[in-house]
C-alpha positions as CSV (number, residue, x, y, z in Angstrom):
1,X,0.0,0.0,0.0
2,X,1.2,3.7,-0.9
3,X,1.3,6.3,1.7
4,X,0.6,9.9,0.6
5,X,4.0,11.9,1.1
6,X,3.7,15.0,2.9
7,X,4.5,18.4,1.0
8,X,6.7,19.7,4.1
9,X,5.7,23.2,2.4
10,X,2.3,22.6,2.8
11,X,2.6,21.6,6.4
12,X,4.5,24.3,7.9
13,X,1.9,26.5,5.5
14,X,-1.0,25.0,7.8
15,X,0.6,25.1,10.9
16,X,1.4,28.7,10.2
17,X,-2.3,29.5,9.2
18,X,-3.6,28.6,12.7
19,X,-4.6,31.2,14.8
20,X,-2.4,32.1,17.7
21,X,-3.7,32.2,21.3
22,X,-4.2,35.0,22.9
23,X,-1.6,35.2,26.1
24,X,-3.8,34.9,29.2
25,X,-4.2,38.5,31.4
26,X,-4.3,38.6,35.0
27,X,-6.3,40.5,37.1
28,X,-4.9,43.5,38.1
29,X,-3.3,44.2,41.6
30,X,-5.6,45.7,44.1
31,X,-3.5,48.3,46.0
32,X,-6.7,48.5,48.6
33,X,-5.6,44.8,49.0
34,X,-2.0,45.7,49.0
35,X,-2.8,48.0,51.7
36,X,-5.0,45.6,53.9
37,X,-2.4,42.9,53.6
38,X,0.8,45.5,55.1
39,X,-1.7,46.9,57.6
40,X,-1.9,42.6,59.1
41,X,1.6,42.5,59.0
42,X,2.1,45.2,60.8
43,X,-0.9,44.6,63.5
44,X,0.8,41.2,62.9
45,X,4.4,42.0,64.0
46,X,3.3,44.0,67.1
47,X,1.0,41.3,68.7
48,X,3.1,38.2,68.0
49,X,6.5,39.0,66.4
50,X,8.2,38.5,63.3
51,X,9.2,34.9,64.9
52,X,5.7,34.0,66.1
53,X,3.9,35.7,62.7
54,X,3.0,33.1,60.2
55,X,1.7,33.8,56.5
56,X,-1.7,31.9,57.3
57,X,-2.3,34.7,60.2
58,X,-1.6,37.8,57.9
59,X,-3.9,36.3,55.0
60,X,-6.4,35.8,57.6
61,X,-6.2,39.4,59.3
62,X,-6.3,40.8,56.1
63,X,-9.1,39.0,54.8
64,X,-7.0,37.7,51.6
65,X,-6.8,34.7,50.4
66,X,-3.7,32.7,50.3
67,X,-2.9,32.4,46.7
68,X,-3.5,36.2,46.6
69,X,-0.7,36.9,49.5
70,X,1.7,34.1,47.4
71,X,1.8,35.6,44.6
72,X,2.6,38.9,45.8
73,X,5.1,38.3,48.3
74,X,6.7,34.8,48.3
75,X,8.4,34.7,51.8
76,X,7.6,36.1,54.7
77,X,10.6,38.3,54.9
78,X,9.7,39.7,51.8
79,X,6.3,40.8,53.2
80,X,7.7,42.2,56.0
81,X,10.1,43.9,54.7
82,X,7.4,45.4,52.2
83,X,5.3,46.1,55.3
84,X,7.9,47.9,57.4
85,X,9.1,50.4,54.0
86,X,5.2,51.1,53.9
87,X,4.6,51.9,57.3
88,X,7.9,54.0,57.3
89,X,6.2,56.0,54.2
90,X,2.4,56.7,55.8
91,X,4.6,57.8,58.8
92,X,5.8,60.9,56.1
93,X,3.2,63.4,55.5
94,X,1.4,62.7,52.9
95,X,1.4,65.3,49.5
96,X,4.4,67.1,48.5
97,X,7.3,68.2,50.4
98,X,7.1,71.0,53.0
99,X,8.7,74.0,51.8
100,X,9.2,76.4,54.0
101,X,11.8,78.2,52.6
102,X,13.9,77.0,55.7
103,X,16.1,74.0,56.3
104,X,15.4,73.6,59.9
105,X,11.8,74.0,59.1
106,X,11.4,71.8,56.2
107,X,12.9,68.8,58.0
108,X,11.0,69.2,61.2
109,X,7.3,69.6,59.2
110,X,8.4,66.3,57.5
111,X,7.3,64.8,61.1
112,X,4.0,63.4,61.1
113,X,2.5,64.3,64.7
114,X,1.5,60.9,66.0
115,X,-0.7,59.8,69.5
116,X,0.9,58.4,72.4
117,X,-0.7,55.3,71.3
118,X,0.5,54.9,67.7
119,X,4.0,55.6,68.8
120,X,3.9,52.6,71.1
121,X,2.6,50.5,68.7
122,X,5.3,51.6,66.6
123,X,7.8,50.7,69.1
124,X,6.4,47.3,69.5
125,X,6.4,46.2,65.8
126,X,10.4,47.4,66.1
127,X,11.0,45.4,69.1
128,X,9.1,42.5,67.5
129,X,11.5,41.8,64.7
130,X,13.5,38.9,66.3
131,X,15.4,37.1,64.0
132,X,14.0,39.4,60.9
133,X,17.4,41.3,60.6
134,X,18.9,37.8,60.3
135,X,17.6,36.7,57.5
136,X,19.5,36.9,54.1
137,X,17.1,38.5,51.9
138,X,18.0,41.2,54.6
139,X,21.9,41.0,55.7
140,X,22.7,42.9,52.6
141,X,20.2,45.7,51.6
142,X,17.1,45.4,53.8
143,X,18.0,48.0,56.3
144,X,18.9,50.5,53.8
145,X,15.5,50.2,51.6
146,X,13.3,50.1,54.7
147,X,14.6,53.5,55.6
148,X,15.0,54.9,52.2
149,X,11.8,56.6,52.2
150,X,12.8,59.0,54.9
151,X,16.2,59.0,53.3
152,X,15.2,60.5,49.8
153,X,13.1,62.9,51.3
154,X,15.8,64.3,53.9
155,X,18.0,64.5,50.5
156,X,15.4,66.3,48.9
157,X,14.9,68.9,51.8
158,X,19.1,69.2,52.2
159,X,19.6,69.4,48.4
160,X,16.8,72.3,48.3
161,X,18.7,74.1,50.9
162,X,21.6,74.2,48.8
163,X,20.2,75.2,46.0
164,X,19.0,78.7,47.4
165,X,22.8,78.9,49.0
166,X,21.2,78.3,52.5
167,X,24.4,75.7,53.1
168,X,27.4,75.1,51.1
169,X,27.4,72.5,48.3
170,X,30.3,70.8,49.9
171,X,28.0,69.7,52.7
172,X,27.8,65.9,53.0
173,X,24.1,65.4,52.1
174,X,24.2,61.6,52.1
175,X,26.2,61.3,55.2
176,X,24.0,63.6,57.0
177,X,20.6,61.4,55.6
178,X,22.5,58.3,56.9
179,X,22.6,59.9,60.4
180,X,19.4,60.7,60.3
181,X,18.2,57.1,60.1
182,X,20.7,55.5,61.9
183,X,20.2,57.9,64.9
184,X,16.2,56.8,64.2
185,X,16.7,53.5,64.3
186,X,19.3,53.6,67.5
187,X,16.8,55.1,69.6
188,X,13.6,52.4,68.5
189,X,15.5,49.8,68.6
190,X,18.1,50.1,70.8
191,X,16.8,52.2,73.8
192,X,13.0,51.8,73.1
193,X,11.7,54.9,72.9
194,X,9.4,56.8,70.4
195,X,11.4,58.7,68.3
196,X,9.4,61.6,68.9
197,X,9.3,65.6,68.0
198,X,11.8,66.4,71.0
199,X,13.8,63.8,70.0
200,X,14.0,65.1,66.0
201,X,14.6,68.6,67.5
202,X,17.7,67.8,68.8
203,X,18.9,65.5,66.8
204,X,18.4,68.6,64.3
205,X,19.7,71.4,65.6
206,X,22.5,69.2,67.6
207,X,23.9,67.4,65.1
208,X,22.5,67.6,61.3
209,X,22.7,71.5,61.1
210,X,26.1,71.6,62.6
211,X,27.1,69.6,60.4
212,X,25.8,70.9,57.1
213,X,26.5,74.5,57.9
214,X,30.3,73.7,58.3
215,X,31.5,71.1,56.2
216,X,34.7,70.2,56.3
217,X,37.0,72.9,54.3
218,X,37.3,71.9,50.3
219,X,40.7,70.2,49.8
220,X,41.7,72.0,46.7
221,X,41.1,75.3,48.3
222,X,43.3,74.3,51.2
223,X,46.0,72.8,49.1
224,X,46.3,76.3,46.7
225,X,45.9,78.1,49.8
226,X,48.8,76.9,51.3
């Protein structure tokens, strides 16, 4: 019996011909999910710790489903780490950034008044972290993205301030942002207490504007000088 040969022309002409597939679409994120999600994490970290804290419990405080909280975040360091850079953003006053026309004045309305209450609870969700810094998602880069928000906007204010010659340009605007936050971070995590208005007042006008007002002489200046 004789088999029909195949026109290989023909056959990549039909395959060709067939109508492709559209790709499957997703729904889109919900960022009023997003939101409810970070909020558990947070209520989360402050009741039981970043060590006692499970995925389950976060999907069930925020009245999410599981898959939904997978496929956003797919560790629970991740999350957290999410949650902490958000609640370090609503802690900034919302809008665009104060402009006094006045260094000290600019950085200090950056401060979001907060009640006795929120500040504690604050404190607790720092104090809960455990074994959080530990992990490696962390060890590297964590620290420094969950305090960038307050970061950028300090180097906004600073950079603003030099740009109407209120400090010199040689002033070391990165240095004095780090400060900021590791100052921040030194007294919630290290001595417990709310980093507070009073406490932001003198770290300002103690340290930061010292600093930036005199910065260190420039070394070519000194150098032809002498």
């Amino acid at each position: 019996m004789t088999q029909k040969k195949t026109d290989p022309d023909s056959r990549s002409s039909t395959q060709d011909s067939e109508p492709c597939k559209p790709a499957a679409v997703g729904r889109k994120r919900d960022p009023g999910l997003d939101e409810k999600i970070l909020q558990a994490t947070i209520d989360a970290l402050a009741d039981l710790g970043f060590d006692g804290m499970t995925m389950d419990m976060v999907a069930a405080r925020g009245k999410s489903g599981k898959a939904a909280l997978y496929r956003r975040w797919p560790s629970k360091t991740m999350l957290v780490k999410d949650a902490l850079i958000w609640m370090s953003r609503k802690h900034l006053l919302p809008g665009s950034l104060p402009d006094t026309g006045n260094l000290r004045n600019d950085l200090l309305a950056l401060i979001k008044p907060q009640s006795i209450q929120e500040g504690q609870r604050k404190l607790q969700v720092l104090a809960g972290l455990g074994s959080f810094w530990k992990q490696e998602e962390i060890a590297e880069t964590g620290v420094t993205e969950i305090f960038e928000p307050w970061a950028e906007a300090n180097r906004q204010l600073i950079q603003r301030a030099i740009e109407r010659g209120e400090i010199s340009d040689r002033a070391e605007v990165d240095q004095a942002c780090k400060v900021i936050s590791a100052m921040t971070s030194y007294r919630s995590l290290i001595e417990r207490k709310a980093a507070d208005r009073d406490f932001f007042v003198s770290l300002i006008d103690c340290v930061i504007l010292p600093a930036l007002l005199n910065p260190p002489a420039d070394p070519a200046a000194k150098k032809k000088k002498n």
